[in-house]
C-alpha positions in Angstrom: -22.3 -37.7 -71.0 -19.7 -38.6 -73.5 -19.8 -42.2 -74.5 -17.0 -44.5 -72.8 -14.0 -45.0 -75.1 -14.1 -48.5 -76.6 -11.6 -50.9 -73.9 -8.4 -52.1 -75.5 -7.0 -55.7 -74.7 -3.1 -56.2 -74.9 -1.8 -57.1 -78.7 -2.1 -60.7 -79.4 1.6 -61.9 -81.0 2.1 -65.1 -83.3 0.7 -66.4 -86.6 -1.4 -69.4 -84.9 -3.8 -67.3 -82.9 -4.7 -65.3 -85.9 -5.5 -68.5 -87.7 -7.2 -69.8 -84.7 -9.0 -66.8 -85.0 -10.3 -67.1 -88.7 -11.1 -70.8 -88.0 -13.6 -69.7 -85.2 -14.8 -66.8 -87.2 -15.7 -69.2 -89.8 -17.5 -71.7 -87.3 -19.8 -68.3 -86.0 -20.7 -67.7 -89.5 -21.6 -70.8 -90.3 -23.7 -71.4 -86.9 -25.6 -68.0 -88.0 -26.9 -69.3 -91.1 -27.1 -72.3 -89.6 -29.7 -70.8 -87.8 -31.5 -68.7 -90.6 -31.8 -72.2 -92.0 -33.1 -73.6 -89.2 -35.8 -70.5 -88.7 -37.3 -70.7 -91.8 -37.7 -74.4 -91.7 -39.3 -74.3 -88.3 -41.4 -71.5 -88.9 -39.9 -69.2 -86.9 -40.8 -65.7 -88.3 -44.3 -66.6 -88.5 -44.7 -68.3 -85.3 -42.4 -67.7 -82.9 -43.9 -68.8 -79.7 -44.1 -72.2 -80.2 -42.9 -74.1 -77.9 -40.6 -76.5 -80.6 -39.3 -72.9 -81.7 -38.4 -71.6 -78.3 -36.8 -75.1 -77.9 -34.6 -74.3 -80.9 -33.8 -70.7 -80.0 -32.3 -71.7 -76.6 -30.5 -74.5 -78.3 -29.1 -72.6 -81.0 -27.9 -69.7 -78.2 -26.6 -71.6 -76.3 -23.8 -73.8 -79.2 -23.1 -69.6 -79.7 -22.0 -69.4 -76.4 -19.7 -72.7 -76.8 -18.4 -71.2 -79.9 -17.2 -67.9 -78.5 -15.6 -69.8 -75.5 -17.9 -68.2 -72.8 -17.2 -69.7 -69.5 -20.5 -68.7 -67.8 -20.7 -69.1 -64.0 -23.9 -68.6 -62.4 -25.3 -68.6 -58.5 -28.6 -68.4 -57.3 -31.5 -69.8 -59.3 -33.4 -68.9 -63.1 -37.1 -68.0 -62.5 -39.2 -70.7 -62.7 -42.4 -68.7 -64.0 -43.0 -66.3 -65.9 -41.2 -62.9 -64.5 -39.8 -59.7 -65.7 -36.1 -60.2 -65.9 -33.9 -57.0 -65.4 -29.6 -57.1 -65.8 -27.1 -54.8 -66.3 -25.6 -54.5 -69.7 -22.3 -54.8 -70.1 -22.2 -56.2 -74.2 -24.1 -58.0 -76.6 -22.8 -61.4 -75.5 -25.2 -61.1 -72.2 -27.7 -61.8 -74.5 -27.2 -65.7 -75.7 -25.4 -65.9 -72.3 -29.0 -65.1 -70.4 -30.7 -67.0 -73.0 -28.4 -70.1 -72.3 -29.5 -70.3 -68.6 -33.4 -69.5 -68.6 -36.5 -69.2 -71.6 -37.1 -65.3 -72.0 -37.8 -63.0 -74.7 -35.9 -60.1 -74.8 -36.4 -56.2 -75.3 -33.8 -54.7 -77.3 -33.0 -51.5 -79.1 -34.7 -51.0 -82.6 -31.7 -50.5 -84.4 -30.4 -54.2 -83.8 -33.6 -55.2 -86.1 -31.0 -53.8 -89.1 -28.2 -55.4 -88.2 -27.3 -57.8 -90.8 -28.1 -61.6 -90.5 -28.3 -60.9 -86.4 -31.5 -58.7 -86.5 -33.2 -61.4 -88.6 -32.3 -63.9 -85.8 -33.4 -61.8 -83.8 -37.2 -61.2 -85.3 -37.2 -65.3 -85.4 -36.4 -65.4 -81.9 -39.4 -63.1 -80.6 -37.6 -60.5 -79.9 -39.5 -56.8 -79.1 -37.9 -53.9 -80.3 -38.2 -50.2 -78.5 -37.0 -47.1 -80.5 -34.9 -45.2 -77.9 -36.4 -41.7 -77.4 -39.3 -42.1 -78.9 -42.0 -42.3 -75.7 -43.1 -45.4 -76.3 -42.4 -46.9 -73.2 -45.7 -46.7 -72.0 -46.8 -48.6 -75.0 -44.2 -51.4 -74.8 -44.6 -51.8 -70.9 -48.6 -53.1 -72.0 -47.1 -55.4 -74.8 -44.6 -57.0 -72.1 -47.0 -57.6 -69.3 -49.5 -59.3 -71.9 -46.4 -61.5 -72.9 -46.1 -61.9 -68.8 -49.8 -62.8 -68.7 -49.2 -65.4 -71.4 -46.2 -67.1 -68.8 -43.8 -65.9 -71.3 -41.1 -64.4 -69.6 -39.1 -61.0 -70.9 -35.4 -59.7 -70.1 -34.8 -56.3 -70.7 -31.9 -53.8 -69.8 -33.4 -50.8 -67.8 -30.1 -48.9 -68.4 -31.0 -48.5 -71.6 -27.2 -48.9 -73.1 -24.4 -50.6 -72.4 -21.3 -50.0 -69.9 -18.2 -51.4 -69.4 -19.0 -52.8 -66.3 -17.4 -50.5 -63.6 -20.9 -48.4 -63.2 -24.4 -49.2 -63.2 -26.4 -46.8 -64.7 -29.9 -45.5 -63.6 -32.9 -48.1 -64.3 -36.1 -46.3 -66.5 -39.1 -47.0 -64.7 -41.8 -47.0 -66.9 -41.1 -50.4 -68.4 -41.2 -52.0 -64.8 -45.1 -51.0 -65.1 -45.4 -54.2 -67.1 -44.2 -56.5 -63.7 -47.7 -54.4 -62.2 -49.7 -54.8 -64.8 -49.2 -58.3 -65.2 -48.5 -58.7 -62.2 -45.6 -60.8 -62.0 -42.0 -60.9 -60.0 -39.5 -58.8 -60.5 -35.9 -61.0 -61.3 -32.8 -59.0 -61.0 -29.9 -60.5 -62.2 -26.1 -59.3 -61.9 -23.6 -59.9 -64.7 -20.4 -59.3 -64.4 -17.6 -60.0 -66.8 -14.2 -61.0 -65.2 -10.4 -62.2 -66.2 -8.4 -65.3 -64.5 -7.2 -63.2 -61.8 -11.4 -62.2 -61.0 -10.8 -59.1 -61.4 -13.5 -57.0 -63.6 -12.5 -57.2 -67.4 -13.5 -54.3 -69.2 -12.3 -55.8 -72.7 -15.1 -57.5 -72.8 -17.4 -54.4 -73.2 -19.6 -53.4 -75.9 -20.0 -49.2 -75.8 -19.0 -46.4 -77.0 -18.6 -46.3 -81.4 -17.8 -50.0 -81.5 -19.6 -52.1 -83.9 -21.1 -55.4 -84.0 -18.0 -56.6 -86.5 -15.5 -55.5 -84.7 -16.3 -56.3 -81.3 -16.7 -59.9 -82.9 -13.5 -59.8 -84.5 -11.6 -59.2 -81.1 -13.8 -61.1 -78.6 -12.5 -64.3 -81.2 -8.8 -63.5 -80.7 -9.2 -64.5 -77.1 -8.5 -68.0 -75.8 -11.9 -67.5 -73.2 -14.1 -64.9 -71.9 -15.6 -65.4 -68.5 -18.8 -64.2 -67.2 -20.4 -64.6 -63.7 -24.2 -64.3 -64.2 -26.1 -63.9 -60.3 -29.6 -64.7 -60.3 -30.6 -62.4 -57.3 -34.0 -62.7 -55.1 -37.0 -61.8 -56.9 -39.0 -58.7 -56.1 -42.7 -58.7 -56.1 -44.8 -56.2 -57.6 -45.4 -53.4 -56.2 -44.1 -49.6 -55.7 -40.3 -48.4 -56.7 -39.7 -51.6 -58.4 -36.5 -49.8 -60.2 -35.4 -48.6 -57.5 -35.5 -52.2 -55.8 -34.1 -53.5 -58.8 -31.3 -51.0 -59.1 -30.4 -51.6 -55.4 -30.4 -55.3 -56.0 -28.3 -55.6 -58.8 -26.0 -53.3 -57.5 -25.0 -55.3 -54.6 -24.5 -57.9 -56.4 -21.9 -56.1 -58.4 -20.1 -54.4 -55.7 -20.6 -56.8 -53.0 -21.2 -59.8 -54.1 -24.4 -59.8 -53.4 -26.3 -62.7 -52.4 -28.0 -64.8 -54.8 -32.1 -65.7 -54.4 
């Protein structure tokens, strides 16, 4: 499939939204290293399960959401356990916009470990890392359920790339083996990324041959981007959990679906 063609938003005129612009862009830089800071001085990298550290790594994702004017409305309810939390991905942002509402390590793509300043944050935040491709699903699914075992729970992406939020892709299985391993619930969550008029904005999309940069660069041009994040009714263990899952989480973006 050819990837999606990165979505344009309409030309921004005026001199005082471009400065608004560089003034924000100078706020996100300085919360980053901000961060960094704060990770090395809490011992983040070496010990990042604490429970001071997780404390800080929610906090510090969710002032990022404040300072990239995320208006985040949610329904239904975070789990309150440990649980394997599957979304739809729609851009980067889900990310500190999940981590805002609920605890949860997250699964993410190996390459993000080399993005610049982010993929350090991102190592001091617990994050695990899967290299697309390379079979080793069956590998991470064990290290997720032990992490599940441990009442730590994970959020990963089963799509396994982003969209721009007018499809849902197919869910991989194998990492759902880690809900049966464990066992633990299943939490599907529906994300959905939406203008003033609540219709579905695609702007906000992270796919194709965009970068981290420049995706950045325009998301701060904007006065607000709002995000409507449905915590859907968990799923217990068992067979076709992707399936399930999949079902789940597309009712809730076609339909509405309703929350658990």
């Amino acid at each position: 499939m050819t990837p999606a063609a990165t979505p344009v938003a309409a030309p921004v005129r005026g001199a005082w939204p471009q400065l608004r612009r560089l003034w924000r862009v100078l706020r996100v830089l300085t919360h980053i290293f901000w961060g960094l800071w704060v990770a090395l001085c809490c011992g983040a990298f070496w010990h990042p399960h604490r429970p001071a550290v997780r404390r800080r790594v929610q906090r510090w994702l969710t002032q990022l959401v404040t300072l990239l004017s995320v208006r985040v409305e949610v329904s239904g309810t975070p789990p309150q356990g440990a649980a394997l939390v599957v979304c739809n991905h729609v851009s980067w942002v889900d990310i500190p916009v999940l981590a805002s509402l609920m605890p949860a390590y997250f699964l993410s793509k190996a390459e993000v470990r080399d993005w610049p300043l982010i993929g350090w944050l991102a190592q001091a935040g617990g994050t695990l890392f899967i290299k697309r491709g390379s079979g080793e699903s069956g590998r991470k699914a064990v290290d997720i359920a032990v992490a599940l075992q441990k009442g730590r729970s994970v959020l990963l992406f089963p799509e396994g790339t982003t969209t721009d939020g007018r499809q849902l892709r197919r869910f991989h299985r194998p990492l759902f083996e880690a809900a049966v391993l464990a066992p633990a619930p299943v939490q599907p969550v529906a994300l959905r990324y939406l203008n003033e008029d609540g219709e579905l904005d695609t702007a906000a999309a992270f796919i194709g041959t965009d970068s981290f940069h420049h995706h950045l660069w325009r998301l701060l041009l904007r006065d607000q981007l709002r995000v409507q994040v449905q915590f859907l009714a968990p799923l217990a263990p068992g067979e076709r959990l992707a399936e399930h899952a999949h079902a789940a989480v597309l009712a809730g973006l076609t339909k509405g679906g309703r929350a658990g």
